[in-house]
N, C-alpha and C positions, 0 to 999 in steps of 0.2 A: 428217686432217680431223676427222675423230671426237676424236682427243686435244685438237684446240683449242677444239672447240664444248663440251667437257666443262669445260675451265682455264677458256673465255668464261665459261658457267654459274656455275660454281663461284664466279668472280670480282665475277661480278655481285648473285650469291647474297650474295656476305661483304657488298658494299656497301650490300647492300638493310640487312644485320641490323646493320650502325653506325648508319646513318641512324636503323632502330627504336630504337636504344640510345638515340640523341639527343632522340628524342620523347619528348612527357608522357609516361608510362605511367600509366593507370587503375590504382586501387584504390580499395577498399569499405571501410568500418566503421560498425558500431552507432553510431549517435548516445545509446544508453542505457545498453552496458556498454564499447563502446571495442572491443569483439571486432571481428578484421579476416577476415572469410570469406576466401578466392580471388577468389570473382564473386559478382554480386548475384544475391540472394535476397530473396525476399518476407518471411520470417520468418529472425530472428536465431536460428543455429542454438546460442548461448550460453545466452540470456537469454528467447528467447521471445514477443519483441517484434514484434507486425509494423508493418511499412512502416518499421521504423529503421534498416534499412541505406542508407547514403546513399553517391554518389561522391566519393571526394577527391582530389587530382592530386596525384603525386609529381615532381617536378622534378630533373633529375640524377641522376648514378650512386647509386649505394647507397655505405654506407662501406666494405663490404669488398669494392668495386671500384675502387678508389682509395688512393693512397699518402697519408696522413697527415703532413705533413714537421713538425719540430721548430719550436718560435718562442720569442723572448723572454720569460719569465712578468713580468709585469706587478709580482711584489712575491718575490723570491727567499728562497729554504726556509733560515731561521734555524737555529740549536739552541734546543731547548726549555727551558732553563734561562734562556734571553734574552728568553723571550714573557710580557710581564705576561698577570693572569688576572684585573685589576680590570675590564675591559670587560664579562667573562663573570657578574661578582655580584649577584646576585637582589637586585631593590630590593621590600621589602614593598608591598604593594596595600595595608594599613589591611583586607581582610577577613582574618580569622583562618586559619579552616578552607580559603580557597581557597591562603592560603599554603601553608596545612600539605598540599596534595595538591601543588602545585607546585616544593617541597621551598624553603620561604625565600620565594618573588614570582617575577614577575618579570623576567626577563632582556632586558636592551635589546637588538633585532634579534633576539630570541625569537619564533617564530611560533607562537601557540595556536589549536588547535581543539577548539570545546566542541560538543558532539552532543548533541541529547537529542529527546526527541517534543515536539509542539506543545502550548503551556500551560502547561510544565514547572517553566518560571518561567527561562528564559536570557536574556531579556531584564531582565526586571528584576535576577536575577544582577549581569550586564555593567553595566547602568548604577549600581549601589550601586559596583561595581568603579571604574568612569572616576569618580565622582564625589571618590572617597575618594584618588585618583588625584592630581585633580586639587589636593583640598585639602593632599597631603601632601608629593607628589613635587615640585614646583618647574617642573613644564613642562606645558601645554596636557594635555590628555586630549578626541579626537574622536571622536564615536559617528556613524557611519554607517547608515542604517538602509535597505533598501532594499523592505523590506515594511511599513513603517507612514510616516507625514506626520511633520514635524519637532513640529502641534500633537498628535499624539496622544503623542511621548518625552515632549513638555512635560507633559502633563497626570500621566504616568507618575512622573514624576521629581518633581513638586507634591506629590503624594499620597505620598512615597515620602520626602519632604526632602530631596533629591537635589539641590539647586539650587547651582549655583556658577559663577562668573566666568569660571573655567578651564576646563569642562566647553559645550564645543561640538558643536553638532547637526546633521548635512546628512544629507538625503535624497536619493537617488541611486540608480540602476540602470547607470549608464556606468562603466566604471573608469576612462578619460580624466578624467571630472570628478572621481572618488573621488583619483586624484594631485594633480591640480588644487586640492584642499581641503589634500592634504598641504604643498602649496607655501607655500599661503596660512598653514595655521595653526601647521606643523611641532610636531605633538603628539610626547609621549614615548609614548603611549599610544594607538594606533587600534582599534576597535572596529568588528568590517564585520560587520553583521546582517542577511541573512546572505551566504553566499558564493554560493549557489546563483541568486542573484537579482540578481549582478553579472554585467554580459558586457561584451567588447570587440569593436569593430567589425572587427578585423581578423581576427578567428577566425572559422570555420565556426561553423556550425549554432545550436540554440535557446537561449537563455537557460537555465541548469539542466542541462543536457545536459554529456554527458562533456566534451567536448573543449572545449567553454565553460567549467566549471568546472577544468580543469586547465592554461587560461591565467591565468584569473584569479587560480590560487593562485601559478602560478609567478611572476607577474608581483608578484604584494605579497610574496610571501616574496623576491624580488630587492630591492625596494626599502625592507624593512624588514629586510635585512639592510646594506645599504648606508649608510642613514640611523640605523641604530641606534633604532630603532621598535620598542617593543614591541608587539605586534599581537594580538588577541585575533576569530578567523574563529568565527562562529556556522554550523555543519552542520544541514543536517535527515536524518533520519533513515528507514530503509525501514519496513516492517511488520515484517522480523524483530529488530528494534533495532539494525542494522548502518547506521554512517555511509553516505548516499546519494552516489552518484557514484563516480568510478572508485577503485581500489583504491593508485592511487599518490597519491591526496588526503593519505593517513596518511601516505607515508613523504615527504613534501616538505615538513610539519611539522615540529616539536619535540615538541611537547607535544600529546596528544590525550587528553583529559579527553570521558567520559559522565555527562549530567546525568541522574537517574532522580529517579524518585517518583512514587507512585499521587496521584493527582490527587483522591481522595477521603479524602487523610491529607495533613496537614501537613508530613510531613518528607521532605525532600530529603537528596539524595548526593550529591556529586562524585566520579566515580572515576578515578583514574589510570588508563591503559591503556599510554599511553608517555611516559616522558619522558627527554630527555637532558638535564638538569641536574639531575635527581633520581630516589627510589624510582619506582616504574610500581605499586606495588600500593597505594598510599596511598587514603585517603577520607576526604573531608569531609561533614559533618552541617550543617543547614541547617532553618529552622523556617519555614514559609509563612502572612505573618499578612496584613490587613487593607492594611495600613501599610508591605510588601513583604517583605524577607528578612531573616532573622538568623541569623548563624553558633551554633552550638551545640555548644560548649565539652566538656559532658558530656551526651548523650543518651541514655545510660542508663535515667535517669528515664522515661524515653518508653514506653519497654518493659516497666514493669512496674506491676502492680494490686496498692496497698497496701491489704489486707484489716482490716479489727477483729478476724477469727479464721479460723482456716486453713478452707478449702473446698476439698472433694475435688476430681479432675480439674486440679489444676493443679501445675506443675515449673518449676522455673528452672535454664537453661542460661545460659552465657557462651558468644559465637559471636564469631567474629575476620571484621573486615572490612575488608582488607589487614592492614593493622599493629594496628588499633583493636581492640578488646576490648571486646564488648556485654553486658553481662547480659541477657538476655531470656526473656521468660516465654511457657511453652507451656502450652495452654489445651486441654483435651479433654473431651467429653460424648459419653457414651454412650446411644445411644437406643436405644426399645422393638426387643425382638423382631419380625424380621418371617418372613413365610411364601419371598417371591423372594428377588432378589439383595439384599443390604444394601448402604447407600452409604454412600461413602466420601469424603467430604469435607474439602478441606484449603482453609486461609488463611495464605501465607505461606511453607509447607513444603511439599515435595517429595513427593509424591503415589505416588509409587514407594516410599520409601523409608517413607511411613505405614504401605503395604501390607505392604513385609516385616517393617516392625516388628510387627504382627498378627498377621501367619502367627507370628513366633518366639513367640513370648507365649501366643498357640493353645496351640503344640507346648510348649516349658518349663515351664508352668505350670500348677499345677491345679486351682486355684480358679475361674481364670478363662475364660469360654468368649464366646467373639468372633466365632465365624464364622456367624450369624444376627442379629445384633445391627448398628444403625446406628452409626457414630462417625461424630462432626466433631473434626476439630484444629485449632486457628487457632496466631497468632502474637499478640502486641499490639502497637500503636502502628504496625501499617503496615511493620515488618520482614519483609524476607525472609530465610529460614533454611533454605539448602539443602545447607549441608554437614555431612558424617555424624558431625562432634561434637556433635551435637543431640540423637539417636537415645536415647541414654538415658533425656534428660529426656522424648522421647515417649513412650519406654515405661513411665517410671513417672508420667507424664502422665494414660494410659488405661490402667494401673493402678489408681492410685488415682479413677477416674472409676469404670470397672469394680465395683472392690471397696466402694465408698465411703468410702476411708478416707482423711483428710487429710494430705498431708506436712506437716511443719516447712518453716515459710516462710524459717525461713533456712538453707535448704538450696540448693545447688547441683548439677547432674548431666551430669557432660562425660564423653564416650564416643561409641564406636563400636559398634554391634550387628551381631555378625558371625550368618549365620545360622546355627550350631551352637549360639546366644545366647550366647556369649563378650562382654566388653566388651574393645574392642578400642582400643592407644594412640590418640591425635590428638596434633597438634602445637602448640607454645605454651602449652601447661599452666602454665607458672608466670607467663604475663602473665595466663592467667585467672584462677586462683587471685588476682593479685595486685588485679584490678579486682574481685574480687568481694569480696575483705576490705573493700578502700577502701568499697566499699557497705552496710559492717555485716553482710554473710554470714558465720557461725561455721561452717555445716557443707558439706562438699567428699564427693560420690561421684566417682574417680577413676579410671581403669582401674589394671592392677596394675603397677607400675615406674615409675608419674608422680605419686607423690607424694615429700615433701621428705625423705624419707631415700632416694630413690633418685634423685633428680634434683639434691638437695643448695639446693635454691632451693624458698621457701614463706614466706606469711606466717606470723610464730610467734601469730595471733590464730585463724587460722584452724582448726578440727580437720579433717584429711584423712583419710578412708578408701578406702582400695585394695581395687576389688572384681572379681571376675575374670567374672563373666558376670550375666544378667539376673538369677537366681533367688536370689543371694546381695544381688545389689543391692538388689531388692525387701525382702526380709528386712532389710539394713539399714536401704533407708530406713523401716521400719516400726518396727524397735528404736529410733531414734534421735527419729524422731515420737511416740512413746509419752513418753520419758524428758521 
């Protein structure tokens, strides 16, 4: 009797836990990073968030409780010598510079996403983009906007000379009706401003919210891959400049481009971060006027202060920003003596890396004495310069701010400051070298092994000298300043 009431049990047992198989089963996730706890919690043990875990129902087995059977594919696996690759060819936009980050334009059923902070100027960007779109490409160009009114594009676009036949406007926060415009206008070009401000009714949770934004992307990258759309998605961004929203936003693009620039200077950047029909490290230049945006060809100019006669305190480095090659000018003043701690201020450069430039200079040198004394270092034009081919031109930056003594303005100083004050290689020397001639530069401080009898590439206008650490640099560039 005992063995039967135990098989009853047992039996009963099995059928109680099919039935639970059969039911919804509860689960949890953040509505703000997509993090799925076990059970709910009051605060998101990822993110930090409270009250953002929310319940969502799972329906059916899981997939690795179930057999997967094989089925017909819908378009069968060719050889790749038979697959045209005219579908795949970048049609230019008419802007220069957004070309040149997106290697050519472009791509029909290419999905972009441009990221940047508020103000940045992505909006107007995007509308010089559709307009130029429209006037050039041969098919509609639609701007969606779902955080401003169709009159305020218009007035944007007025003021901007944006205006064209081809170039259509809807306002919209539903993605039903954003398809819906698609039907109607069938653009080569859609523009959705931004994505964060789209939702559809069949998905959970708020507007902005993870799992609202990762329908929304999937669903327009489904249908601008379908319809051959090129599609350009505006991102906003968190406080640490990282694209807002969940982390699979990036990889269900193409193309993820950050728009930067201080909002107290003129010029703007586009930066590649990924792309699959081109470079990822590329960057474009961009002037913030009155009148809207203008690509910027050579901005170089931007970066530098053409003097009547050389004035201490200042150096010019060439800094690379992906592929680009910048001349840019560092700027340092030294102030009084003080009794506390002295400050240390930077514009543009690396605050770390001003410091060890200091401490070497302290130690290598002997003229000059820095560790009670204030310095400031800037950059001009609004560049940031925080890689260690810089270093040099700081140090003979505040140098010559230090000492009082002026460089030769057509001098150049690329290097790395190791702290034993070695100068130490950087990479691309001969694309700097090469933009800095094109700028009428004659003189080159180099580390030792990157100039053109060792690298065999140099312009023959330029004079290069190879110098191996701080103290002989200095020294030259004081010999060559004199002469």
């Amino acid at each position: 009797m005992s063995i039967s009431r135990s098989t009853s049990a047992r039996g009963t047992g099995g059928g109680r836990g099919k039935a639970a198989a059969r039911e919804p089963r509860p689960a949890y996730e953040c509505d703000a990073c997509g993090h799925q706890p076990p059970k709910w919690v009051g605060r998101c043990p990822e993110c930090g968030e409270w009250g953002s875990v929310v319940e969502c129902t799972v329906t059916g087995p899981t997939v690795s409780g179930r057999v997967v059977s094989s089925r017909m594919p819908a378009e069968p696996a060719r050889p790749i010598a038979t697959i045209s690759a005219a579908p795949a060819r970048a049609r230019p936009t008419g802007v220069s510079e957004l070309d040149r980050v997106l290697g050519g334009g472009l791509v029909p059923g290419a999905v972009v996403l441009l990221a940047g902070e508020p103000g940045v100027g992505k909006s107007t960007l995007l509308l010089d983009v559709a307009q130029q779109w429209a006037a050039g490409a041969g098919s509609p160009s639609l701007v969606v906007s779902g955080e401003e009114s169709v009159s305020q594009v218009r007035l944007r676009a007025e003021r901007m000379g944006t205006l064209h036949d081809q170039l259509y406007l809807a306002a919209e926060n539903d993605l039903a009706a954003v398809l819906g415009h698609l039907d109607a206008v069938k653009p080569g070009l859609l523009v959705l401003d931004s994505v964060q401000t789209i939702s559809t009714a069949g998905t959970e949770g708020v507007s902005g919210g993870v799992t609202q934004v990762r329908a929304v992307t999937a669903a327009v990258v489904a249908v601008a891959k379908e319809r051959g759309i090129a599609t350009v998605l505006v991102g906003h961004v968190t406080k640490d400049g990282q694209v807002a929203g969940p982390r699979v936003l990036e990889h269900l693009v193409d193309v993820v481009l950050h728009f930067e620039g201080d909002k107290h200077s003129s010029l703007r950047m586009v930066r590649g971060v990924k792309n699959r029909f081109g470079a990822a490290d590329e960057v474009g230049c961009f002037e913030m006027h009155e009148s809207g945006i203008s690509s910027l060809a050579d901005p170089s100019g931007l970066f530098l202060t053409r003097y009547s006669e050389p004035v201490p305190g200042t150096c010019v480095t060439v800094a690379m920003e992906g592929r680009r090659a910048l001349v840019t000018e560092v700027q340092a003043l030294i102030g009084a003596t003080v009794a506390g701690s002295p400050r240390r201020t930077v514009s543009g450069l690396d605050s770390a890396r001003l410091a060890m430039v200091l401490a070497v200079l302290q130690r290598r040198t002997e003229r000059l004495t820095l560790h009670d004394r204030e310095v400031f270092a800037a950059t001009v034009g609004g560049i940031r310069v925080v890689e260690p081919a810089a270093d040099l031109a700081v140090a003979l930056a505040v140098a010559s701010g230090g000492l009082n003594l002026a460089i030769a303005p057509q001098l150049v100083a690329i290097g790395e400051v190791g702290l034993t004050g070695e100068v130490r290689r950087v990479g691309a020397v001969p694309r700097r070298l090469a933009e800095a001639a094109r700028l009428g530069f004659r003189l080159a401080l180099v580390p030792q092994g990157c100039g053109p009898a060792s690298t065999g590439a140099g312009p023959d206008q330029l004079r290069v000298i190879e110098v191996g650490d701080v103290r002989s640099a200095l020294q030259a560039a004081a010999r060559v300043s004199a002469e």
